[in-house]
C-alpha positions in Angstrom: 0.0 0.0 0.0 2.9 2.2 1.0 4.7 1.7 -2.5 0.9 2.3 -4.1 0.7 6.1 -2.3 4.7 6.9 -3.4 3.8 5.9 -6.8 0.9 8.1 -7.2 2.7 11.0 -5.6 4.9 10.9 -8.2 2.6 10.6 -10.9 1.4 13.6 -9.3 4.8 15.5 -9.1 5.6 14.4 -12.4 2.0 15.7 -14.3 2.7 18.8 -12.1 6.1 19.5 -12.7 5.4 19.4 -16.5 2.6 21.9 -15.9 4.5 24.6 -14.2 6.6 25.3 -17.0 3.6 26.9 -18.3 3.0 29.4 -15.4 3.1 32.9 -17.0 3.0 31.6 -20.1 0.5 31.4 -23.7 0.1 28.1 -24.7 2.6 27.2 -27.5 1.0 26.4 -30.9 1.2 22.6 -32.5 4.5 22.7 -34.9 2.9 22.0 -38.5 6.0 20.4 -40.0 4.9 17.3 -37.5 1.5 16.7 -39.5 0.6 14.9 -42.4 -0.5 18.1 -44.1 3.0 19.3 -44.2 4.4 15.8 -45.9 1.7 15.8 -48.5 2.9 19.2 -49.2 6.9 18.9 -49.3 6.3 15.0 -50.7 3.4 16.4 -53.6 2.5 13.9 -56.6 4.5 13.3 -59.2 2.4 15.2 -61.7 4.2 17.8 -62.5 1.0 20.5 -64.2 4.4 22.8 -65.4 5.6 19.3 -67.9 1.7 18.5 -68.1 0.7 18.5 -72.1 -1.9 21.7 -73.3 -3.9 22.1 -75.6 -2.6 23.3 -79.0 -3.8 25.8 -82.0 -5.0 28.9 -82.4 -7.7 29.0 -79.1 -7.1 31.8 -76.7 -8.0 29.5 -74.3 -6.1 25.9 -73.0 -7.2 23.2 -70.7 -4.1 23.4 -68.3 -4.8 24.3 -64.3 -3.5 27.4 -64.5 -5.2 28.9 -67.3 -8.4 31.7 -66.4 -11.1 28.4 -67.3 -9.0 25.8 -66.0 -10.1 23.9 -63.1 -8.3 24.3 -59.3 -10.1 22.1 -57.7 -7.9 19.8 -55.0 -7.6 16.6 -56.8 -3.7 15.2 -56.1 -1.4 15.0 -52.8 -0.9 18.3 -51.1 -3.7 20.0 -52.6 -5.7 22.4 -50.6 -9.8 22.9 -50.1 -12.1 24.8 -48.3 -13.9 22.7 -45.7 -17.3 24.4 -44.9 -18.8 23.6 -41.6 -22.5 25.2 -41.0 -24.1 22.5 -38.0 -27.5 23.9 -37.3 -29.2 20.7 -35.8 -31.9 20.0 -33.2 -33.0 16.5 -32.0 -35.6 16.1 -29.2 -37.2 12.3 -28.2 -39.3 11.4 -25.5 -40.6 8.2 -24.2 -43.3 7.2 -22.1 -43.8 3.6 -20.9 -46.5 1.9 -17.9 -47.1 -1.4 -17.1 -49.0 -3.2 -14.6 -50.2 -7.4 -14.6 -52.2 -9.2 -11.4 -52.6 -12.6 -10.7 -54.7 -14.6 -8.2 -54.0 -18.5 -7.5 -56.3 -20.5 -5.3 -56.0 -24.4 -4.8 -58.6 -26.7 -3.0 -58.2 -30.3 -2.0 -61.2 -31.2 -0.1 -62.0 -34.8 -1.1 -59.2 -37.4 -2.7 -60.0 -40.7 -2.6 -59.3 -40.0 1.9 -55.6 -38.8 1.4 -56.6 -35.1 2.3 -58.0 -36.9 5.9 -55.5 -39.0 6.2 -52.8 -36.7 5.8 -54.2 -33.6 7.9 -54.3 -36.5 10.9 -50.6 -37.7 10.5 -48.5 -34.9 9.3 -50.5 -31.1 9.4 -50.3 -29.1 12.0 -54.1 -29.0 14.4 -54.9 -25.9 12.4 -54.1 -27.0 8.7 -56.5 -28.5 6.4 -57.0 -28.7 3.0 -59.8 -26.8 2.3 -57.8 -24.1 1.3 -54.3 -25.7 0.2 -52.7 -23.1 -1.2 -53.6 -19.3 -2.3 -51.1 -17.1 -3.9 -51.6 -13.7 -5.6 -49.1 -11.2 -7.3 -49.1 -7.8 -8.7 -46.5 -5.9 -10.4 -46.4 -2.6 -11.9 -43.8 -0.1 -13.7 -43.3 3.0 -15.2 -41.1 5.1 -17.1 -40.4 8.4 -18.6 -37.4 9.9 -20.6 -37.0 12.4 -23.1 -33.6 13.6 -24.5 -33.3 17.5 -26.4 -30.1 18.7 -27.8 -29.4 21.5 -30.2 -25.9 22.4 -31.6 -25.0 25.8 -33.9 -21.3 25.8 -35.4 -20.4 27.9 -38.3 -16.5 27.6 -39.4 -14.2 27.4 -42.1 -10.9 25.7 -42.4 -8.6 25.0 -45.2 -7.7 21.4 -45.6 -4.8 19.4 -47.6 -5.3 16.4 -49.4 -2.9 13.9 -47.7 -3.6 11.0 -49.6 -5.6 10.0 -52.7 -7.0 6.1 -53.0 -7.0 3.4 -55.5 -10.5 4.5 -56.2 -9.9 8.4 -56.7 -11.7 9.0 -53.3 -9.4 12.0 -51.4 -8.2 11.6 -47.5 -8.3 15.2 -46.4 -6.9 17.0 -43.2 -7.2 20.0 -41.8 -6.1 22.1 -38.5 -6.5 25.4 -37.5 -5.2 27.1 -34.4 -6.0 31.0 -33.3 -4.7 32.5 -29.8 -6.3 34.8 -28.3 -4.6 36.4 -24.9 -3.4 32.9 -23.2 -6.3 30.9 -24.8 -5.9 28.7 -27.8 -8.4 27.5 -30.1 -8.0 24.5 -32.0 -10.0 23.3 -35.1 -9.6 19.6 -36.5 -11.0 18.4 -39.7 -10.5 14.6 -41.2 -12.4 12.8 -43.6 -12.9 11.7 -47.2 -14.0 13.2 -49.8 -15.3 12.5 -54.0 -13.4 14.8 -56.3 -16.9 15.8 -57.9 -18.1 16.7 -54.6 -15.8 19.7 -54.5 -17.2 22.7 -55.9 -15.8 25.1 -58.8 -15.2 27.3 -55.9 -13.0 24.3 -54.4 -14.9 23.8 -51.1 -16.9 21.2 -49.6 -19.2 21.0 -47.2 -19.0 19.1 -44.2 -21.9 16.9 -45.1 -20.3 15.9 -48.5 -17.3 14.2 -46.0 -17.3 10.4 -45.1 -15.8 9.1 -42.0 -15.7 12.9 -40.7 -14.0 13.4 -37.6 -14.7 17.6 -36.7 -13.2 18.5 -33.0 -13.0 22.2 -31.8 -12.0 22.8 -28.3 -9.3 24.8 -26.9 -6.3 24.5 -24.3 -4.8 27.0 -22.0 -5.8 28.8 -18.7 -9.6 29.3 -19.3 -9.3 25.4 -19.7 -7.8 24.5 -17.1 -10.4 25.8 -15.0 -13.0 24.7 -16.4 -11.7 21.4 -16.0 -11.2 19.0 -13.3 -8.2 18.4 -11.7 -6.7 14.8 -12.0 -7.3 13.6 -8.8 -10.9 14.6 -9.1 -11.0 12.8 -12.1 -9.3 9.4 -11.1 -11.5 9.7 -7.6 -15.1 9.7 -10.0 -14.0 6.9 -12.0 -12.3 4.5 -8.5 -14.8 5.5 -6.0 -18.0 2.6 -6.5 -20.3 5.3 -4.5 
C-alpha cells in the first residue's frame, strides 16, 4: 500500500512539474512540419502541371490548371480545399412507458379418494387443512419516462490538404487550424474523405459531403484549465463505486 501512495505521488509531481513550466506563459501552438499536411505538401505527386501537355492551336484559351477556365479544384497529394462547416441541428425524443399485470391463485383439495384426511391427521399441523391448500396472488407494476433535447449551432471554415488519394480516386483530407487569443488557444480539427466531384468550382466542400468525418473544436490553456477537473478529481469519479 505504502509503494501504491509513493507511486501516485509521483505521478502527481511528475504531471505537475510538466505543468508549471507553463506558469506565465501562452500556450505554444502545434508545430505543423509534424502533421501529415505538411508531408503531403513537401512530398506532392508526381504530376508535375508545369511538364503537363496543353492544348494546342489557335484557341485563346487551354485546358491546363493554370489557365483563367482551368479547373483548381484539390484533386492530387498536397492539394488544398475549403472545408465548410455550417451544423444547425436540433434532435428532441421522449418516451413514455407503464405497465402493470395481477394474478390470483387459489387451490382446493377437499376430497381425494381420503388422502386429504389421512394426511391432515398424521403430518398437518391442528390448524391445517386442506380446504384451502394453497392461495397465492401477485401484482407488479412499472413505469417510465425519458425524453432527450439537444441543439448544436457551429459555423467555421478551415482550409484542408489532401494527404492522400486512394485506388478509387476517393481523397483523405486534413485540416487544423489554431487561433490564440490572450493565453487561450483554439483548436479546429478536420479529417475525412471526400469524392473529387463533390468539390465545388469554388473548391470547397461541405462538411456533409465528407465520409468518416471526424470535426473537433475545443481549446487549451488557462480558461481550460479551470473549467476542467483536476486529475485527482477525475481518477476519484471513475475509482470511488459510490
Amino acid at each position: 500500500m505504502r509503494r501504491f501512495v509513493l507511486l501516485i505521488i509521483a505521478l502527481a509531481c511528475l504531471f505537475g512539474c510538466a505543468r508549471l513550466s507553463e506558469v506565465g506563459k501562452a500556450p505554444t501552438f502545434t508545430p505543423i512540419q509534424n502533421g501529415l499536411e505538411h508531408q503531403a505538401m513537401v512530398e506532392p505527386s508526381t504530376f508535375d502541371y508545369a511538364t503537363a501537355p496543353r492544348e494546342r492551336g489557335p484557341s485563346l484559351w487551354n485546358a491546363g490548371r493554370q489557365s483563367l477556365l482551368g479547373d483548381r479544384r484539390a484533386s492530387t497529394r498536397g492539394d488544398i480545399m475549403t472545408v465548410v462547416i455550417e451544423i444547425d441541428e436540433s434532435a428532441e425524443i421522449s418516451n413514455s412507458t407503464q405497465r402493470s399485470r395481477s394474478g390470483a391463485e387459489n387451490l382446493q383439495v377437499p376430497n381425494l379418494l381420503g388422502v386429504p384426511e389421512l394426511i391432515e391427521r398424521i403430518a398437518l399441523p391442528n390448524a391445517a387443512d386442506f380446504d384451502n391448500a394453497a392461495n397465492a396472488t401477485s401484482s407488479s407494476s412499472s413505469a417510465g419516462d425519458g425524453s432527450v433535447r439537444r441543439d448544436e449551432k457551429l459555423t467555421l471554415r478551415v482550409a484542408a490538404t489532401v494527404v492522400d488519394v486512394l485506388q478509387n480516386g476517393v481523397l483523405r483530407i486534413r485540416g487544423s487550424q489554431e487561433v490564440r487569443v490572450n493565453f487561450e488557444i483554439r483548436e479546429l480539427l478536420v479529417d475525412g474523405y471526400v469524392r473529387p466531384e463533390d468539390i465545388s468550382r469554388r473548391n470547397e466542400i461541405t462538411y456533409d459531403k465528407i465520409a468518416s468525418a471526424r470535426i473537433s473544436y475545443g481549446g487549451r490553456g488557462q480558461i481550460t484549465d479551470v473549467q476542467q477537473p483536476r486529475y485527482g478529481q477525475q481518477i476519484a469519479d471513475i475509482v470511488l463505486p459510490f
